[in-house]
C-alpha positions in Angstrom: 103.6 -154.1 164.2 103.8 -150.4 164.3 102.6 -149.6 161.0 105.3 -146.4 160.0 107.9 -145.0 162.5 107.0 -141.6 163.1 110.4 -139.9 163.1 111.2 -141.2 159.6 108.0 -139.6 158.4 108.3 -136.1 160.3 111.4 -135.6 158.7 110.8 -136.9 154.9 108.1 -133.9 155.1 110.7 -131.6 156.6 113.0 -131.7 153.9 110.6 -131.9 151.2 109.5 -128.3 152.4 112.9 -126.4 153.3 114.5 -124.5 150.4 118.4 -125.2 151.3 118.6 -128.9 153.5 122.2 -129.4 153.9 124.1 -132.0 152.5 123.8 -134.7 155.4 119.8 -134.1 155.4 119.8 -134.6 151.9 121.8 -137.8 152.2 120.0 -139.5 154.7 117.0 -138.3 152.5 118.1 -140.1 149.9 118.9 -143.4 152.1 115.3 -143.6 153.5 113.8 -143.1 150.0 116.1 -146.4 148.3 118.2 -143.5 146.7 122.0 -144.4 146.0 124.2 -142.0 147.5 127.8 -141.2 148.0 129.8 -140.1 151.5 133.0 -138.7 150.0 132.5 -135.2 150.3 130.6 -135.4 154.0 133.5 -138.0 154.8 136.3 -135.8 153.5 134.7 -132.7 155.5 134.4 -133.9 158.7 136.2 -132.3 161.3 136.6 -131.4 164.8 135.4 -128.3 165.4 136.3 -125.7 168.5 134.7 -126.9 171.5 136.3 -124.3 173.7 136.1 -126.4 176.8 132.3 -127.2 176.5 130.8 -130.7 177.0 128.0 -130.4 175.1 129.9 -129.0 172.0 132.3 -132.2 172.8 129.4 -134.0 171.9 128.1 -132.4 169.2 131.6 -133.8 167.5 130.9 -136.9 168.1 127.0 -137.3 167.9 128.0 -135.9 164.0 131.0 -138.8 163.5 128.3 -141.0 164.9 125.7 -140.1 162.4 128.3 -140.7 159.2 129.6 -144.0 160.5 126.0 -145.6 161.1 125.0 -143.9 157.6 128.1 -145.5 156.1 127.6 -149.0 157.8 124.0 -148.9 156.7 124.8 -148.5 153.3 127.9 -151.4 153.3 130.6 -148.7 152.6 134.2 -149.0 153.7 134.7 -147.3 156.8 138.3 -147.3 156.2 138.2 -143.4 155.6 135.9 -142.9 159.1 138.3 -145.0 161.0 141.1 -142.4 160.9 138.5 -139.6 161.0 137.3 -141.5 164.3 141.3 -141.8 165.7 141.6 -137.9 164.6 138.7 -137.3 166.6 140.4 -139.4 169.7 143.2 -137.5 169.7 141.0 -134.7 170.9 140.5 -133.8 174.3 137.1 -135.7 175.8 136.0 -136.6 179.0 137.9 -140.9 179.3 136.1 -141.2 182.8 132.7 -140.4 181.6 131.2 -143.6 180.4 128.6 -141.9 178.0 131.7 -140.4 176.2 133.2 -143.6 176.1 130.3 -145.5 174.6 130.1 -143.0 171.6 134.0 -143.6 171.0 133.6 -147.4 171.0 130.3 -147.4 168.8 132.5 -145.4 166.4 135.3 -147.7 167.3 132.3 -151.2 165.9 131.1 -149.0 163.2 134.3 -148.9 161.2 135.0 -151.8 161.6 137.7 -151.0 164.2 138.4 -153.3 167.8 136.2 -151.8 169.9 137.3 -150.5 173.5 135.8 -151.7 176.6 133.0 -148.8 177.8 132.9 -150.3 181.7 129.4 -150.1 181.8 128.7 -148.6 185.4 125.1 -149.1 186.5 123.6 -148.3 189.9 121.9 -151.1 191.5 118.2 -150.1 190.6 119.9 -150.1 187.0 120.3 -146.2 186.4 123.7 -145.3 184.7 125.6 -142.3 186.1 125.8 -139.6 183.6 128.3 -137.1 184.1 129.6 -135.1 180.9 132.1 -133.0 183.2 135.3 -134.0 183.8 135.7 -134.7 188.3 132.7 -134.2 189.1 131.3 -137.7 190.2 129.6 -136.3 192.9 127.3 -135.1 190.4 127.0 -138.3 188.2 123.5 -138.7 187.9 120.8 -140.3 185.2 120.0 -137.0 184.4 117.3 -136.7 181.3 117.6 -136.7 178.0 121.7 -138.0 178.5 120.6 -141.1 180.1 118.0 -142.0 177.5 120.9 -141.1 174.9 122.8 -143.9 177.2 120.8 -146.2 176.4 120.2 -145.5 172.4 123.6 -146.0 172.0 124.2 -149.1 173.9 121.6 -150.8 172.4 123.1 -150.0 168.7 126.2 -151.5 170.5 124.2 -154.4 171.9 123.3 -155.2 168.5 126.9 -154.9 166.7 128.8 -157.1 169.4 126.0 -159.5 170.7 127.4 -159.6 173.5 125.0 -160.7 176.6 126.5 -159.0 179.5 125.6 -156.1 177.6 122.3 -157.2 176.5 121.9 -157.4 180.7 122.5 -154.0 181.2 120.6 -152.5 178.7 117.5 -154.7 180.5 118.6 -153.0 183.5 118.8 -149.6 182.0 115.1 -149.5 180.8 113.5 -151.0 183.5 115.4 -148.0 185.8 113.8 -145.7 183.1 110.2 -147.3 183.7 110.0 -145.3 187.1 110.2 -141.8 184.7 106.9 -142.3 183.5 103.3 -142.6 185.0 100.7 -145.2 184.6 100.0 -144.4 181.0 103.6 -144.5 179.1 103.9 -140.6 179.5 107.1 -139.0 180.9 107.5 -137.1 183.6 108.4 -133.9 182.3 110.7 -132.3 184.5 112.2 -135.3 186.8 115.9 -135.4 186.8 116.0 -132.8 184.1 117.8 -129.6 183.9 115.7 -126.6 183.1 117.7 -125.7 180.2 117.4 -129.5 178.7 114.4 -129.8 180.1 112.0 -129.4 176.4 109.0 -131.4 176.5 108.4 -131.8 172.4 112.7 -133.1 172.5 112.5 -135.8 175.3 109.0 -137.1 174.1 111.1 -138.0 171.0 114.3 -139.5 172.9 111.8 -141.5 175.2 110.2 -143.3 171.9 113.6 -143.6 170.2 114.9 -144.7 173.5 112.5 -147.5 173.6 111.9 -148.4 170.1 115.4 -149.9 170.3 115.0 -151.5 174.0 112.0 -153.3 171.9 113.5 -154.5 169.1 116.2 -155.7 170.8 115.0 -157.2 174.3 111.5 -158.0 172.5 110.3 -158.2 176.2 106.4 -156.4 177.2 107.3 -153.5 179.3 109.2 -151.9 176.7 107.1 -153.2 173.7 104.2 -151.9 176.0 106.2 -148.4 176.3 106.7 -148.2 172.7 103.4 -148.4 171.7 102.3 -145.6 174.0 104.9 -143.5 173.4 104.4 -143.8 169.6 100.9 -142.8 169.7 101.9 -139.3 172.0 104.5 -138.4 169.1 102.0 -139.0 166.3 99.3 -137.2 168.5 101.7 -134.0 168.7 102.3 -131.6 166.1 106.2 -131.8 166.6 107.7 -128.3 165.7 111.5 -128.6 166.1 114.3 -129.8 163.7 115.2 -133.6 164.2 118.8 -134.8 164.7 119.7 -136.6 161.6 121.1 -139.1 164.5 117.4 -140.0 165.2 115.8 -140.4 162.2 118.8 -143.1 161.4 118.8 -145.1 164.5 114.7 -145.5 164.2 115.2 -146.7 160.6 118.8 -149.1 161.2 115.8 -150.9 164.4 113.2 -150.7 161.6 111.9 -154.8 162.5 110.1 -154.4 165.1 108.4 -157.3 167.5 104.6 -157.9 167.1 102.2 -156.5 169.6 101.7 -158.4 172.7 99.3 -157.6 175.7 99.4 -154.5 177.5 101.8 -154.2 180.3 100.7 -152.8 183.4 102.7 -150.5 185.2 103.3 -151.0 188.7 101.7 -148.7 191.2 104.4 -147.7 193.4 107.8 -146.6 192.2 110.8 -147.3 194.6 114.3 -146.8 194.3 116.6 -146.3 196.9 119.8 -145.8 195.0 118.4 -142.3 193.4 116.2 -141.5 196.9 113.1 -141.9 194.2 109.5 -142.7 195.2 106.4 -142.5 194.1 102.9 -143.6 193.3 101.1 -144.1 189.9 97.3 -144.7 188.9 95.5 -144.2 185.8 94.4 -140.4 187.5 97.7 -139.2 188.7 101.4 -139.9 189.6 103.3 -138.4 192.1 106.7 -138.5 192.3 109.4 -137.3 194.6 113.4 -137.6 195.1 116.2 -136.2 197.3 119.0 -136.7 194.6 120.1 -134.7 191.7 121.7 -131.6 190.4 120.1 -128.7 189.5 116.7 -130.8 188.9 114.2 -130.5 191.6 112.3 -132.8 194.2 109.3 -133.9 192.5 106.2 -133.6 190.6 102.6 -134.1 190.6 99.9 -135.0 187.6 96.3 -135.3 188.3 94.7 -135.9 184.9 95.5 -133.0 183.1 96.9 -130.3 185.6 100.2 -130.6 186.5 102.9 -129.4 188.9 105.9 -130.5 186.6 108.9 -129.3 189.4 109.3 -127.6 192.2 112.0 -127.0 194.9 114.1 -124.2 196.0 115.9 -121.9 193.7 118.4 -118.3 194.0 116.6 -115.4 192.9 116.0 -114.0 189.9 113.3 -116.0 189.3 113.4 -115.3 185.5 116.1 -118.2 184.7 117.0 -121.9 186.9 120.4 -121.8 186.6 120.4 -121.8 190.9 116.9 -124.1 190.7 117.0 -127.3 192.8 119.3 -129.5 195.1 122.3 -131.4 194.8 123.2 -135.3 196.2 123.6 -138.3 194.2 124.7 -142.1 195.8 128.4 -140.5 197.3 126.4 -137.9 199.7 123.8 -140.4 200.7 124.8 -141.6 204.3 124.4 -140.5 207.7 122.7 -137.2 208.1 121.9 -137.0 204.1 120.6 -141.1 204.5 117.2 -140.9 202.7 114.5 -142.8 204.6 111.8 -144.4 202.7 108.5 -145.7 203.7 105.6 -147.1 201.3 102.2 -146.8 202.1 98.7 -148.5 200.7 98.2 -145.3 198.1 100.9 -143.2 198.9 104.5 -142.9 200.9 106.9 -140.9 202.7 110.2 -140.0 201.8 112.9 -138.1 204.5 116.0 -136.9 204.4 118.2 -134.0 204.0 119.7 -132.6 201.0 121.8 -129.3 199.3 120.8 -125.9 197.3 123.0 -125.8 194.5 126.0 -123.4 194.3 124.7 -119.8 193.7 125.2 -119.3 189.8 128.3 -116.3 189.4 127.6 -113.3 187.5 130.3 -114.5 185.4 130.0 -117.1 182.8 133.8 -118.1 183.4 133.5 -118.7 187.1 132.3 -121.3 189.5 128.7 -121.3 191.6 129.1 -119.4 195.3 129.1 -121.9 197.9 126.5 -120.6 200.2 126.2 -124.2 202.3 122.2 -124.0 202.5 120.9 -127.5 203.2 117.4 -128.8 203.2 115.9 -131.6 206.2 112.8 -132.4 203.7 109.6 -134.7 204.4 107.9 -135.4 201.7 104.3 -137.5 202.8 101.6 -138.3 200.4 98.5 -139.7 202.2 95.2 -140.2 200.2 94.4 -137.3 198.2 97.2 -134.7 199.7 100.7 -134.3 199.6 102.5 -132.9 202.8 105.9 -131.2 201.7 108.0 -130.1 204.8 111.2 -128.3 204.9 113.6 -127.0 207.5 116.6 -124.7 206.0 119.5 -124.7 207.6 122.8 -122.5 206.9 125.4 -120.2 209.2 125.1 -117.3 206.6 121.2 -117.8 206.4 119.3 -118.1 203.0 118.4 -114.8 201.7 118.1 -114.4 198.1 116.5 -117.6 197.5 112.6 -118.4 196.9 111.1 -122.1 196.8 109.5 -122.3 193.1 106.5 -124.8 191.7 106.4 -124.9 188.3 102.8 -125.9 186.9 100.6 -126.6 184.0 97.0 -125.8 184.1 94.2 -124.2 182.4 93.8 -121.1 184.7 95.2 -120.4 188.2 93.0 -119.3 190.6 93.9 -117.3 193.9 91.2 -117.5 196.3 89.9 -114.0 196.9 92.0 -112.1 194.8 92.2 -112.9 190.9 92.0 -115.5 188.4 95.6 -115.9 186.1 95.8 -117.4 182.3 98.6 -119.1 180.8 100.9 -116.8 178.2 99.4 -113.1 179.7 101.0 -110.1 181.3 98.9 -110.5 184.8 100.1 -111.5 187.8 99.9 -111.7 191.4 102.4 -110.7 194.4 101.2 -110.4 197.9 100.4 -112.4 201.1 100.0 -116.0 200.3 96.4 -117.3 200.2 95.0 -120.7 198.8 96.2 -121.2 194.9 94.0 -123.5 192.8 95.3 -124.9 190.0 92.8 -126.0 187.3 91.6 -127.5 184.6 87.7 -128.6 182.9 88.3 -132.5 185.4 91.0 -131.8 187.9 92.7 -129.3 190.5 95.3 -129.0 192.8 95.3 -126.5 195.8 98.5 -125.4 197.1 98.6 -124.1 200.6 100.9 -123.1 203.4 98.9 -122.7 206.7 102.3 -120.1 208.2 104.5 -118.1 205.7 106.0 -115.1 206.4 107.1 -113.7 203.0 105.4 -113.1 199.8 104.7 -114.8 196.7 104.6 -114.7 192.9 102.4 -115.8 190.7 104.0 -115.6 186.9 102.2 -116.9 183.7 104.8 -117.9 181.5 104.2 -119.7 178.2 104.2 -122.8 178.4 106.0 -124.3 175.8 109.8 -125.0 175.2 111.2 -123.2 178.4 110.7 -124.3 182.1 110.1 -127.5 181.4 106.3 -126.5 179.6 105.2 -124.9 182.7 102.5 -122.2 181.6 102.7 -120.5 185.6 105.1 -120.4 188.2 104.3 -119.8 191.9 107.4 -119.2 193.9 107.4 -118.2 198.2 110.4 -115.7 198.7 111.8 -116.7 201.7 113.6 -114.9 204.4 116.4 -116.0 206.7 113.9 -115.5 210.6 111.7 -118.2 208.9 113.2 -121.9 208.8 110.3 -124.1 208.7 107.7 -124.3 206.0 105.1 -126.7 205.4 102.9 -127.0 202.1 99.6 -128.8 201.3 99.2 -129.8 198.0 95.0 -131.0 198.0 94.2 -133.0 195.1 90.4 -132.6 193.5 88.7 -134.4 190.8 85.5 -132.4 190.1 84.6 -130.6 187.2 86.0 -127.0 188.7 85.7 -124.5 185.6 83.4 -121.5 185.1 
């Protein structure tokens, strides 16, 4: 057994120390500490509030409803009062095709004690569930992270209420999918299928334990046991900073019987997944990781021991925010021309095909991306200790204005001949490109590219909560009279520092 959830005891210590919690924090204080406690005021304040068209404020509403009607289920309350607050909320507009929407609505629906609608769970055949908060726009449905890992939170409370077993099925499905996110030791990979701006390191450590904490207690199988108990000792390891939902802190508690330890699950070595145009290849060193799907996330990543390139793929200039990062292409676009073609090899893989630039963001918040139709033919090839990351751009208006970005996580980055970069400082490098090492005290990775035209930046950033942790960013301005580009990424595992 895990000997105290982690969560529960971050946040008992938070409130202890703030001067004003609010009256939820104090109530679910209160429940975790044996306290009796009464609803009717949070209950009789509960409203909608303005969402003014967003999503994510859309579920803010109902991630709060949520958080009463498990609070009031734990404590054996009538949910007599919730279930109108719950058809008030309905009565709202929300997003009916998306099914993460609909699986909050019917966990309401069980929770009060109300018949519970059918959510028509829709899975991809490798078991990832298509995410998409936006209302038509399933070409962009997508297991994006941390919504996917939300997903699954939720349908395992929902597992639990209904007991029903083709549900149980997919929640199986579901975590095994969510297996390929992580390398060899139980750690996730930062930045893949993630947006930059939900794209917090400390936030998603904390989903992916919730997210399988309940996939334990409810599946009891070893993977996910496996993934708990690695995942648990990352969050205790880290001195989390950042306010907790109260959502969390209750679900971890309502799957507080947890299954007994069993022997360590091994991760398989190669990661292969044709439905998100995902491959990869994990050892107890490394992982790396590439993809040809997503939206606004990027192709890939790379971890040897402890230097990292969390992301990288081609973004709009400025380079000081991601909202034009990455590519777009999910299942729909994924035929003919766009048909990824994937190949594993003994230690390594190849992954082709040809994929979008998103929509260049518009200066105004209240219009849609330019279409600038810049495509991508990539070849992504990872033999022995090097990756090989081709790319021919293709577009009738060219693609000025755009740079292709790595996003990275190392000690100091070194560029050969010229200077030596820290993490979190006001120095940096523009110029020709030459060889940039990457390093750390065991590890380095040396980026290359043997013909490039342009010039490149070197940033320090600082390597916390923004850009998915990265402490540096190198990004390659490109220019329209160059199409093809071809990088080496070296990997080394010698002691390299000064």
């Amino acid at each position: 057994m895990i000997d105290k959830l982690p969560l529960q005891s971050h946040y008992e210590a938070r409130v202890e120390d703030l001067e004003n919690p609010s009256e939820l924090e104090l109530a679910i204080h209160k429940y975790l500490s044996n306290q009796s406690i009464c609803l009717k005021n949070l209950i009789d304040t509960c409203a909608w509030h303005e969402t003014l068209m967003s999503a994510e404020k859309t579920v803010e509403n109902w991630k709060y409803l949520l958080t009463l009607t498990l609070l009031n289920y734990c404590i054996s309350n009538s949910g007599k009062e919730l279930a109108a607050k719950v058809r008030l909320f309905e009565q709202k507009p929300w997003n009916q095709d998306s099914q993460y929407f609909r699986i909050l609505v019917a966990l309401n629906h069980a929770l009060t004690k109300m018949s519970v609608p059918e959510v028509g769970i829709s899975l991809l055949e490798s078991g990832a569930a298509l995410i998409d908060l936006q209302e038509y726009s399933s070409w962009q449905a997508f297991p994006y992270i941390p919504h996917h890992l939300e997903f699954g939170i939720y349908l395992s409370i929902l597992v639990y209420l209904t007991k029903r077993d083709d549900l149980k099925k997919s929640l199986i499905r579901l975590g095994k999918w969510q297996l390929n996110t992580l390398d060899a030791n139980y750690k996730p990979l930062t930045a893949l299928f993630v947006r930059e701006q939900n794209g917090d390191p400390e936030e998603n450590l904390l989903l992916y334990y919730l997210f399988f904490h309940c996939l334990a207690a409810i599946t009891e199988e070893n993977e996910f046991i496996s993934a708990l108990e690695a995942l648990s000792k990352q969050l205790k390891n880290r001195n989390y900073s950042k306010k907790i939902h109260p959502l969390w802190i209750l679900i971890e508690s309502f799957f507080k019987r947890l299954p007994e330890k069993t022997t360590f699950f091994t991760l398989p070595e190669h990661i292969y997944d044709p439905s998100t145009s995902l491959v990869g290849y994990r050892s107890s060193n490394g992982c790396t990781v590439c993809t040809l799907h997503g939206g606004r996330t990027g192709l890939g990543c790379i971890k040897l021991k402890d230097v990292e390139i969390v992301n990288f793929g081609p973004q709009y200039l400025p380079l000081s925010e991601c909202l034009g990062f990455g590519i777009e292409g999910n299942h729909l676009s994924d035929h003919g021309l766009r048909k990824s073609i994937i190949e594993l090899k003994k230690q390594g893989f190849s992954l082709k095909g040809c994929t979008r630039l998103v929509d260049q963001p518009s200066s105004s918040p209240f219009q849609i991306g330019l279409f600038r139709g810049i495509w991508l033919e990539v070849t992504q090839e990872l033999v022995q200790d090097r990756l090989n990351l081709k790319t021919t751009f293709l577009g009738l208006d060219g693609w000025e204005g755009t740079a292709f970005s790595f996003f990275a996580k190392a000690e100091k980055c070194r560029i050969k001949g010229v200077k030596t970069l820290l993490p979190g400082t006001l120095d940096r490098y523009e110029g020709n490109a030459q060889q940039i090492s990457l390093e750390s005290k065991t590890a380095s990775l040396n980026l290359n590219i043997p013909s490039f035209e342009g010039t490149v930046q070197v940033i320090p950033l600082a390597g916390k909560h923004d850009f998915w942790g990265a402490n540096f960013l190198i990004a390659y301005i490109l220019h329209s009279d160059q199409k093809n580009y071809h990088w080496q990424i070296e990997f080394s595992k010698e002691n390299l520092m000064d």
